[in-house]
N, C-alpha and C positions, 0 to 999 in steps of 0.2 A: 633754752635753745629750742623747745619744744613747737614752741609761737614761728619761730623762724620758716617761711613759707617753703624751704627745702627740705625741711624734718616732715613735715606736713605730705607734701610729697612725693618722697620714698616710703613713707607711711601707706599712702593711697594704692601706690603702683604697681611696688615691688611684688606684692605678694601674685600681684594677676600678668605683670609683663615682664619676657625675658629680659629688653633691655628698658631702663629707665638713666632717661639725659636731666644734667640740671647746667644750664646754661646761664650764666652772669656776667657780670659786670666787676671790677676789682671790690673784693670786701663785700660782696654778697650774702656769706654767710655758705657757699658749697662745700667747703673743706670741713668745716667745723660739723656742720648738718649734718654730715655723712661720718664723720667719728661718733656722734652722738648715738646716730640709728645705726650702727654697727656694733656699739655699745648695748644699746637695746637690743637685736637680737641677742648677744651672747648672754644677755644675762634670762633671754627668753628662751633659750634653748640650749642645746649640749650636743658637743660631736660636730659641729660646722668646721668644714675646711674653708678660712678667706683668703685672699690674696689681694695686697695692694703694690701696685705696679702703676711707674711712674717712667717717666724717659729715660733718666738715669739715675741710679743708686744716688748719687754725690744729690741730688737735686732730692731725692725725695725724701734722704736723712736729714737732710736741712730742713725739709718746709714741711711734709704730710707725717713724717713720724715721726719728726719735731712733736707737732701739735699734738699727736695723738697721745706720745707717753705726757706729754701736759697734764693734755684732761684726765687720762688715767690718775697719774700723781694728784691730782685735783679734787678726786672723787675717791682716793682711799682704795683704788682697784691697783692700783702698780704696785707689784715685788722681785726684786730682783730674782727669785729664786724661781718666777714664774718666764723670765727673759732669755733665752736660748741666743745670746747676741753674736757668738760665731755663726749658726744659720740663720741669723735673722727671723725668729721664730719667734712671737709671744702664745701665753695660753691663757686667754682669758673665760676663767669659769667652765673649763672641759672646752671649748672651741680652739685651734689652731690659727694664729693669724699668723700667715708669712708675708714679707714686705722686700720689694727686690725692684732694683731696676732695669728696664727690657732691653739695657747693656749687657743683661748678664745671660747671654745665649743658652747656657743649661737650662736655666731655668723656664726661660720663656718656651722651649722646646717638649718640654720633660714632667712637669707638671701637672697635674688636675686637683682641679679645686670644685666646692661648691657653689661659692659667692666669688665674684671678682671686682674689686673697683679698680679704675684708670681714675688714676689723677691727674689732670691737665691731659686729656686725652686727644688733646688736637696737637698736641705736641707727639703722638706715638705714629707712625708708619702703619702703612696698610697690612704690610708683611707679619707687622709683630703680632698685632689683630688679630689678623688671619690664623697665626698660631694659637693666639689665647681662648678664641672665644669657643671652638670647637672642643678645649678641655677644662669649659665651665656646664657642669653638669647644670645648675640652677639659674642662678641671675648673675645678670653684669650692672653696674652703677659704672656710668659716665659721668664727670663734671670735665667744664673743658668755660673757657671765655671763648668768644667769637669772633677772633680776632684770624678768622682763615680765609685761605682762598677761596675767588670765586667756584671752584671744583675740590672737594674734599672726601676723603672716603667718609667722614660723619653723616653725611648728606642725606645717604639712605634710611640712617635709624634717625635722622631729625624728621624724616618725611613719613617712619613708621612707626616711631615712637616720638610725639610732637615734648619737647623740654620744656621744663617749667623756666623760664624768665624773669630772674630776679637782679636788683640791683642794690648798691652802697645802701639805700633806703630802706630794705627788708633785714639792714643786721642794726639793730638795736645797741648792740654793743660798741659801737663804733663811739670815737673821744670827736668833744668840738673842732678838736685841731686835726683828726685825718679826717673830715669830712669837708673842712677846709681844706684841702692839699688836695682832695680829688674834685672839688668844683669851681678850684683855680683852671682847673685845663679846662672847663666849660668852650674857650677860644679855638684849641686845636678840636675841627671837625671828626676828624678818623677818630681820633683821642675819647674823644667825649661820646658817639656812639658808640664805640666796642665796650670799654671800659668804664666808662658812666653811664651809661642807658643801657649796658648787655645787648647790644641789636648787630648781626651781622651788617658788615657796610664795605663798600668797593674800596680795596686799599686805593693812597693817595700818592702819586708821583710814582706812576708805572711808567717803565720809560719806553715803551713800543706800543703803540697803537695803530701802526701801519701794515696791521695783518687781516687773514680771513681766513674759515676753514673752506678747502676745495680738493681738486684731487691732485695727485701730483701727476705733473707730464713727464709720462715715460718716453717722447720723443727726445728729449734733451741730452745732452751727455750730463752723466752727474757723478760727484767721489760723494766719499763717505765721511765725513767727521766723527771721531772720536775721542771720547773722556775716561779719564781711569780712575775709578772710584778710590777713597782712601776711608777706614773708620767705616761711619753706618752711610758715608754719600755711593752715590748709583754709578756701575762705568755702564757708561751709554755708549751708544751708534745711530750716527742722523745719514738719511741720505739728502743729499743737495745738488739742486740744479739752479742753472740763473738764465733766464732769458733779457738780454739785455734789451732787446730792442722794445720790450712791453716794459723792462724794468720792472720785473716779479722773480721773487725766489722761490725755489720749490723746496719744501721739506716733509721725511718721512720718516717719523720713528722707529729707529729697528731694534733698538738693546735699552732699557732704564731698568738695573738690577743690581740687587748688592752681593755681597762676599765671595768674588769670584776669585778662583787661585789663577795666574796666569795661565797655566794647564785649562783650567775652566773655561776662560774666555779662547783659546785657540781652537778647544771646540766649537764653540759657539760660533765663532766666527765664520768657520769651514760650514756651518749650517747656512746661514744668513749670507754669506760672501762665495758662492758656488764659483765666481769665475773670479780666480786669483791676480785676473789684469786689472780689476777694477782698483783704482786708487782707494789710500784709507789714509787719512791726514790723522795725526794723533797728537796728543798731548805732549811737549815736548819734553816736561820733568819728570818723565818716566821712561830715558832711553835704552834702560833694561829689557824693560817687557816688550816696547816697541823692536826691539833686535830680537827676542824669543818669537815675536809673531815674523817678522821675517824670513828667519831663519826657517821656518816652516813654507815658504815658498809666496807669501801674500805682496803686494805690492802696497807697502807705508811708510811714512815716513812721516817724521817732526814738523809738528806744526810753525809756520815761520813767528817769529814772536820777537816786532821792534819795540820802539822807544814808544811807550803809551800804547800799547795795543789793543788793550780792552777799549780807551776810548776811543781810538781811532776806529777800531774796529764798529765800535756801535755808531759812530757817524755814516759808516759809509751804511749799512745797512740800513738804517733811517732813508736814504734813496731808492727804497722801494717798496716793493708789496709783497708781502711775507704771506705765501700760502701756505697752508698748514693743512697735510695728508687730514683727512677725516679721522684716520685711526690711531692718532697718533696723541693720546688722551693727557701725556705727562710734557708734550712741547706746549699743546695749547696751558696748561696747567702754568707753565714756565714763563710764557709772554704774558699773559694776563697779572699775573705777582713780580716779576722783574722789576725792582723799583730802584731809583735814588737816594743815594746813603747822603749826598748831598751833591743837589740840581746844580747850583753854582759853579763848584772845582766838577763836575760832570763825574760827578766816582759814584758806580752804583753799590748798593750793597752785596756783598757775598754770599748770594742765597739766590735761589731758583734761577741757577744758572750751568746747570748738571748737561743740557743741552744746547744750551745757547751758545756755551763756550765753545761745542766743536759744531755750531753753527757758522762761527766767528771764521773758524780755522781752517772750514772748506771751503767759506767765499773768498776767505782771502789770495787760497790756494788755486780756486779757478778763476780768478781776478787778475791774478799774477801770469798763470800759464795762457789766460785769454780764452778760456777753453767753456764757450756759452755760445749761444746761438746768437749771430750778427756780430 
């Protein structure tokens, strides 16, 4: 594993850079590289606190600690008596390795380590990030494929810490038959650069490209569209206007945040929403929370939701120009990746769509009332 161009370097990096990125292609050889040199320090050293942290527990006892207690058992280092498996805790050679997933709020919270690896770290949120990297005393190790949006929190450590690029060709290990199964897809484009070449590439079947970033016109009347987070998705707040006679929508992000209690968000609200007349269209399968924000004096109400509304909705939108406030970092984030789960039945897929949807449900709402200018 040593030869393997990602053992190599982490070898080189680690020891001089906080962060080190290993960027690939499927079957790279990132996962494996990074148990091996992880392996290597502890048998280099004593007293290391690691942590390996992945999206979710369920996801990273399946694939990254799968693998690891492999190799261990492989190499004659695994004992059970060494495996703390109610805290997820191994001891390899006087070192601590904890392993958890950043589902698991204590931890991501409450923690510090010395080494940190993210596994599949373009899978993790900026939030969680945010939390881990301030209680790594030492190094962080990223491995992540490049399969992201045009706008990503990685961005910044790919631009300060440049990744090494490897692909199916740097693992030796690979059998004649899955090296066949990955340059069968040579035909799908997106396919074949993210995943067979490792190269960032413009996802394929975005279904908006009728936008632009500008400012929004505060001459217009506009409501507010809202979404109500569930799990780790964001309850947001868009502001929306529509000039009919230019045929341009105005938008302006005001809320994309997670774990809010209702209590939470009616503060919030009262922050962001100072004049209680202005309309708030909300999500209609949450008529709970929508009556607690009420009931506080706000003007909202359920968003109208017919027969096919998501498509219907994204036609009528397609008849215009979609301005996008400059500051508004996680809408542009959201038209740029909006894509097609399948072009033909017109069903997009379920994902970067935390603002779009109560995009959807305040034009519909000033569409209906006629309430735009002309």
């Amino acid at each position: 594993m040593s030869a393997n161009p990602n053992f190599i370097h982490l070898k080189n990096t680690v020891p001089d850079n906080r962060f080190t990125l290993l960027q690939g292609g499927t079957r790279s050889g990132k996962t494996f590289s990074t148990i091996y040199y992880i392996i290597w320090l502890c048998e280099n050293y004593k007293g290391l606190e690691i942590d390996i942290v992945r999206d979710t527990f369920t996801a990273l006892k399946s694939t990254v600690w799968k693998d690891f207690k492999e190799v261990m058992v492989m190499h004659n280092l695994y004992s059970p008596l060494n495996h703390n498996k109610t805290d997820k805790i191994y001891n390899l050679n006087g070192n601590i390795i904890s392993y958890y997933g950043a589902d698991d709020p204590g931890k991501i919270h409450g923690r510090s380590r010395d080494f940190l690896w993210l596994n599949e770290a373009n899978q993790l949120d900026e939030e969680t990030v945010d939390q881990l990297f301030p209680r790594t005393r030492h190094r962080v190790i990223m491995d992540y494929n490049p399969a992201l949006p045009l706008e990503h929190w990685l961005d910044d450590y790919i631009i300060d810490y440049p990744p090494i690029i490897t692909t199916y060709k740097d693992n030796p290990h690979l059998t004649a038959a899955q090296i066949a199964d990955i340059e069968r897809k040579r035909d799908n484009l997106y396919w074949w650069s993210v995943y067979g070449n490792g190269e960032r590439s413009k996802p394929v079947g975005a279904i908006f490209s009728n936008w632009e970033v500008g400012e929004f016109d505060t001459s217009l009347p506009f409501i507010i569209g809202m979404d109500f987070g569930f799990a780790r998705d964001p309850d947001t707040m868009l502001m929306v206007a529509i000039d009919k006679k230019r045929l341009r929508i105005y938008t302006k992000e005001l809320l994309y945040s997670n774990s809010h209690s209702t209590n939470d968000l009616i503060d919030i609200i009262k922050q962001l929403v100072p004049d209680k007349n202005i309309m708030i269209v909300a999500d209609s399968a949450e008529p709970r929370t929508i009556e607690d924000i009420r009931q506080e004096g706000f003007n909202i109400a359920p968003a109208k939701k017919g027969p096919d509304s998501i498509r219907n909705g994204i036609k009528k939108l397609m008849d215009y120009t979609i301005i996008i406030d400059k500051d508004s970092p996680n809408m542009k984030l959201e038209m740029t990746n909006y894509s097609w789960h399948d072009k033909k039945s017109e069903t997009p897929i379920d994902a970067y769509n935390h603002l779009i949807d109560p995009l959807r449900y305040a034009f519909e709402e000033l569409d209906y009332v006629g309430m735009y200018f002309g």
